[in-house]
N, C-alpha and C positions, 0 to 999 in steps of 0.2 A: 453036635457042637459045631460041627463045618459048616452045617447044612443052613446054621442058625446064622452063623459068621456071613456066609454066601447072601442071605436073604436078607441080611442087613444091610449089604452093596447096594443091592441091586435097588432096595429103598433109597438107599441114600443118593444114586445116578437119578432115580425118577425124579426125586424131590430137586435135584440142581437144575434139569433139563426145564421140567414144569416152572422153576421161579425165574430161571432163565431165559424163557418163552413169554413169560406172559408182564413178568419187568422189564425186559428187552424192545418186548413191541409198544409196552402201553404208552412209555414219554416220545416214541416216534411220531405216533398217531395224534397225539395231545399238541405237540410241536408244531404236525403240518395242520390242525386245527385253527389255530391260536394264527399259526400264520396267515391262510385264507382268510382267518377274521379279521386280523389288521390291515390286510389288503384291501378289503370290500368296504373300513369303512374309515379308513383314512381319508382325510380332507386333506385337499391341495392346496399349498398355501397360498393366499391372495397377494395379487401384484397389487403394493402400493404407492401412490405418486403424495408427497407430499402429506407421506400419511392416513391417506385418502384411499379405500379398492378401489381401484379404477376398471374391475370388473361389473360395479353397481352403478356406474355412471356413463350416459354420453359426455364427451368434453370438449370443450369449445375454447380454442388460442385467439389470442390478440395481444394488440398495445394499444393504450391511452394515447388517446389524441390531444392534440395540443388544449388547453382550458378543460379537459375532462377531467373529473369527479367520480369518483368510486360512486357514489348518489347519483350521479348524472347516467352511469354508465349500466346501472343497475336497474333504472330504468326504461333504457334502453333496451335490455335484456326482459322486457318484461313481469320483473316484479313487481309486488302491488305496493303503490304506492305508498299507503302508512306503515307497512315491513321497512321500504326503504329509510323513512322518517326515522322508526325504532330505532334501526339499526348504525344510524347518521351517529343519534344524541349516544349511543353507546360506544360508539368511535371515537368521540370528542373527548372521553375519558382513558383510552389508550391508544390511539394513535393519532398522530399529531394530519389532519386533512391537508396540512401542506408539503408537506412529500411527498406526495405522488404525484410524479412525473412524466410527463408527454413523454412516450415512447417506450418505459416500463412495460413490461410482458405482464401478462393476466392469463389465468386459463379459468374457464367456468364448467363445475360440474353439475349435469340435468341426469335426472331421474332417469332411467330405461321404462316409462309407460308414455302412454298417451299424451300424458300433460307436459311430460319434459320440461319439470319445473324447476328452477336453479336451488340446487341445494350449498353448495359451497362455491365464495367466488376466492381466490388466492391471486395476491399480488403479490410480484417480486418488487423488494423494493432495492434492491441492490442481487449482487449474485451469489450472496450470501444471506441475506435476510428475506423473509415471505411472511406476510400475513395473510390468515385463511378468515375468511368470511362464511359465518354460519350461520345459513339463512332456513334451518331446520325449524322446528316449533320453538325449540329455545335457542333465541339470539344471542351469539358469541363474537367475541371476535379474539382471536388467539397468535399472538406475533411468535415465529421459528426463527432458530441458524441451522441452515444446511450442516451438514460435517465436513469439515475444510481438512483436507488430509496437507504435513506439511511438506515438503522434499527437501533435503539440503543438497544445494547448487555450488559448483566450484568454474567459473568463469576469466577470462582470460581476452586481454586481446592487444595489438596494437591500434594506437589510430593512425583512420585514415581520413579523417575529414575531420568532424565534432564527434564529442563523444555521442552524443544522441544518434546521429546517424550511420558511426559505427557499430552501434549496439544493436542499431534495426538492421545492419547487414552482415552482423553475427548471430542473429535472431536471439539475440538475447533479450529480453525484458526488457525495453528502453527506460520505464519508468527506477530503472537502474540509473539510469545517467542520475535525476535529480538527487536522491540517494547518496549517492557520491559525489556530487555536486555539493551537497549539505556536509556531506562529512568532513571532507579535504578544503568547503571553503574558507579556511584562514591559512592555506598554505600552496595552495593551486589555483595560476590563472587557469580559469579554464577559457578563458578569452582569446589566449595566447598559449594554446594548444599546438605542441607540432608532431611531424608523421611520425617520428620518431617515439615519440609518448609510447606510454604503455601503460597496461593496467592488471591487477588479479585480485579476485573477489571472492568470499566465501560467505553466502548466506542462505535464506530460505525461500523458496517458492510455495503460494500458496495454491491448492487445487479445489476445485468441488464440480462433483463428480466429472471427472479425470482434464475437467479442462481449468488453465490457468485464471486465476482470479485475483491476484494480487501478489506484494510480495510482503514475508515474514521481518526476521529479524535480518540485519548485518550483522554478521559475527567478526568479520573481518578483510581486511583492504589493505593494498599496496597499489602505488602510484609513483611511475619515475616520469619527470617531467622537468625536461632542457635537461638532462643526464641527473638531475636529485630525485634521492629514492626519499619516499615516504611511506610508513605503515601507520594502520589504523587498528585498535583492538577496542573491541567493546567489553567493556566490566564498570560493574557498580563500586561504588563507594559511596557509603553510608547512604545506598539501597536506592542512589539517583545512579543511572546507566549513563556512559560517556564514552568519546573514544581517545584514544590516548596512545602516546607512537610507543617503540619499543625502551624505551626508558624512561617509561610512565610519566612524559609530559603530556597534560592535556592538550587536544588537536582547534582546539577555542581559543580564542584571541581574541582583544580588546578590543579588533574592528577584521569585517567580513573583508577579503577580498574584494567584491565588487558587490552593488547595490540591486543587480539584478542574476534572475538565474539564467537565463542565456540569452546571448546576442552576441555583438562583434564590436571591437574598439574600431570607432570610424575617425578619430582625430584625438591624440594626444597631448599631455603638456608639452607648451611650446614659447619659449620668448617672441616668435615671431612667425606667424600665420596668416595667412590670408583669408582672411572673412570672408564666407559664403553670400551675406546678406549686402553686408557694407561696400566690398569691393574693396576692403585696404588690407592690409600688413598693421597686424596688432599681436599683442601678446595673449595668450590664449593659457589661461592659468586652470585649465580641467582636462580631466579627460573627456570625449564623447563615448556613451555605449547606443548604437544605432538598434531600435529596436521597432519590433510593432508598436500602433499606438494604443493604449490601454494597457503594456505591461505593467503586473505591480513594481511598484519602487521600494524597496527594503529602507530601512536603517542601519547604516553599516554597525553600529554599534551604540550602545545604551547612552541615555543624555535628555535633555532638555528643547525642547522646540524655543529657541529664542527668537524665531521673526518667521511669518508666513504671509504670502501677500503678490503683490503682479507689480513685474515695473518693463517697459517697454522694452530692455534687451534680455532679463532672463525669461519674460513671463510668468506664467504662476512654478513660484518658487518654496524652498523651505530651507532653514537652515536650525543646524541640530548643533546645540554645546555640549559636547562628552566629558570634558573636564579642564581643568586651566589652564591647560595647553593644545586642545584641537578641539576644533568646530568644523562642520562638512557643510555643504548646501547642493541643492537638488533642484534645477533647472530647466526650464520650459515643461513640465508638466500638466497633463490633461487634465488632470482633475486632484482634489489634496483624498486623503486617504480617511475615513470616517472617524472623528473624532479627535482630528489633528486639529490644535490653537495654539497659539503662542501661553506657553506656561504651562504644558502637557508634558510629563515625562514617557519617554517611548524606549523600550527595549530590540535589542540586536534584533534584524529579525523583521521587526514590526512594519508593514504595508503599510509606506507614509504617503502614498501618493501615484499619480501613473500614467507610464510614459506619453507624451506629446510634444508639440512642435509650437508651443505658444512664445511670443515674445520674439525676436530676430533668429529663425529656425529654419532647413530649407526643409526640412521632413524632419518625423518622427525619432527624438533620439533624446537620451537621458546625457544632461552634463552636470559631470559629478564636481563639487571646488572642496580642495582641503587645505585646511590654516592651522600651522603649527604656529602656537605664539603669535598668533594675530597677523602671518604672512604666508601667503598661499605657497602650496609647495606641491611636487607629484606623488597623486592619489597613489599611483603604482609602487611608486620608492619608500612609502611610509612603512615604518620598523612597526608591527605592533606587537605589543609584550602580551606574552601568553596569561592564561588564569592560572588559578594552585593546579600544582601537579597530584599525581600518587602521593598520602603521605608513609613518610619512613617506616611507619610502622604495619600497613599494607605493602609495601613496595614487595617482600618477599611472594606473598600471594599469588601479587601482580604477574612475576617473573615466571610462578612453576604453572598459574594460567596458562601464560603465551607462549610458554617456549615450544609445546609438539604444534600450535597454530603457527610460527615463525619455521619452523621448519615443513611443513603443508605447504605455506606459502612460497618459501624458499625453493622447494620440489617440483614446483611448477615454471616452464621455460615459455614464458611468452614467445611465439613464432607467428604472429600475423592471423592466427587463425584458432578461432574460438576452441577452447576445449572445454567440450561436453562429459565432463567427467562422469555425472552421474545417467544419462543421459543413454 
């Protein structure tokens, strides 16, 4: 009976050892099997440019030259003629031939053999958009957007000159100035900017691949200028975006600040001034904005073209009726703005025209004339009445919107020097 017990053990240690031994080794072995095999036949992924391996191609950079033609330049590059042709009349159906612009980047991919014959040509047509040209057996042509990663920016600064040229020496994105120039203009000279100004901004930077390309939304602005603070917040209502201060009046007004977006007031309303041209002491019922010549000329606000025409002291002139109590007019101008006649309605905003020296002028300058009740009065001093606010019935929205943005805003101490917050 022991003997029988004993020789049962000793079976049953063989039988663990053996299933132990030979289970144990066999998914080691399988493992490092299975492993060398993925090693040996794993593909390396291909680098690609635009989509494109750029390991199956020579490539070749450039720009369009001035009057160059994707056809013209194609070519050039030696492809054969009736390909080119093909390839024209299939363009004319998705891409428009007149965008493409002298000095646009291009890169061309050729074959890796002998012939090095162009397979895809890719134009940037901005630094976000490419179209790729495929000049393979079947003729394509296929328009891209890069992937524009977005950043949100929090900026800051005093001025020290313009806003423009404080913004390039805070390296901030100058094309911020306009931006802000658009949002605050019915409440800020920016003409009459002083050092003391300030400014704080929160909005988006756009990238593609890691370098700057534009900017996103503004979410939000604050502006103290001659010691009044103003804020700006963007929110929709009934799904049109606007900006609007912190008690949800709208930042829009019945008429813009001034008629251009930058320059310098070179001569103010005045009962009595000395004429550049005349040589006398006359009364001088506009302002001047002293500008390059060919600035556009805006519309301070919506109305009616009642007279356009030339008379030897304003030159080529316009004048606008907003409603039945102010009419503006826009003086010595280079040229009238496309589509301007008397009896054309034009909106705030609207390129009427651009700046020149025509008529009794010593240089380049826009003079702006405004007439409350049919008597000229200053352009600078005119009250203009806001558009609809937030309504009442939004207004609470409004308020639980803005308030952690008024306080972000609030948190931040203008000190003369840019704060790179995210940065």
């Amino acid at each position: 009976m022991l003997k029988r017990a004993f020789f049962s053990v000793i079976l049953a240690l063989l039988a663990i050892f053996f299933v132990d031994y030979f289970v144990g080794i066999s998914p080691v072995r399988t493992s490092k099997n299975s492993e060398e095999y993925s090693k040996d036949t794993l593909l390396a992924k291909p680098i690609l440019k635009y989509g494109i391996p750029v390991d199956s191609f020579y490539i070749e950079k450039g720009s369009l030259r001035y009057g160059q033609t994707i056809g013209n330049l194609l070519l050039d590059l030696n492809v054969d003629p009736e390909v080119v042709n093909s390839l024209t009349l299939v363009s004319a159906d998705s891409f428009d031939p007149h965008k493409f612009k002298a000095g646009n980047h291009y890169e061309v991919f050729r074959t890796r053999d002998t012939l090095a014959a162009v397979r895809y040509l890719v134009y940037e047509d901005s630094p976000v958009d490419f179209v790729i040209f495929d000049i393979s057996d079947t003729l394509a042509i296929y328009p891209f957007k890069k992937e524009v990663t977005t950043v949100r920016r929090v900026d800051e600064s005093a001025i020290t000159s313009s806003l423009w040229e404080t913004m390039k020496q805070k390296n901030i994105n100058p094309m911020l100035a306009l931006e802000l120039s658009d949002i605050f203009a019915w409440t800020v000279d920016f003409f009459g900017l002083y050092p003391e100004d300030k400014f704080k901004v929160i909005y988006d930077e756009l990238y593609v691949d890691s370098l700057p390309v534009g900017l996103g939304t503004i979410h939000a602005a604050w502006f103290e200028h001659r010691g009044e603070k103003f804020y700006a917040f963007r929110y929709e209502q009934d799904s049109v975006a606007s900006y609007w201060d912190e008690k949800g009046n709208s930042l829009r007004k019945s008429f813009l600040k001034a008629p251009l977006r930058f320059s310098r007031i070179s001569s103010r309303f005045s009962g009595r001034r000395f004429h550049p041209v005349l040589r006398i002491y006359r009364p001088h019922s506009g302002v001047d904005y002293a500008a390059p010549a060919g600035t556009p000329v805006m519309a301070i606000g919506d109305g009616v073209v009642i007279d356009k025409g030339y008379n030897e002291s304003a030159g080529n002139y316009i004048k606008i009726r907003h409603n039945s109590v102010y009419t503006t007019g826009y003086n010595h101008l280079s040229r009238f703005g496309k589509g301007i006649a008397e009896g054309v309605r034009v909106k705030q905003g609207d390129i009427i025209g651009y700046v020149g020296s025509t008529g009794y002028a010593t240089g380049p300058h826009l003079d702006l004339r405004f007439w409350m009740n049919g008597k000229p009065v200053d352009p600078l001093k005119v009250k203009s009445p806001p558009v609809e606010p937030i309504r009442p019935e939004n207004l609470e929205k409004f308020r639980q919107a803005i308030t952690p943005i008024i306080y972000q805003l609030d948190s931040i101490t203008p000190a003369g020097d840019s704060l790179r917050a995210s940065r």
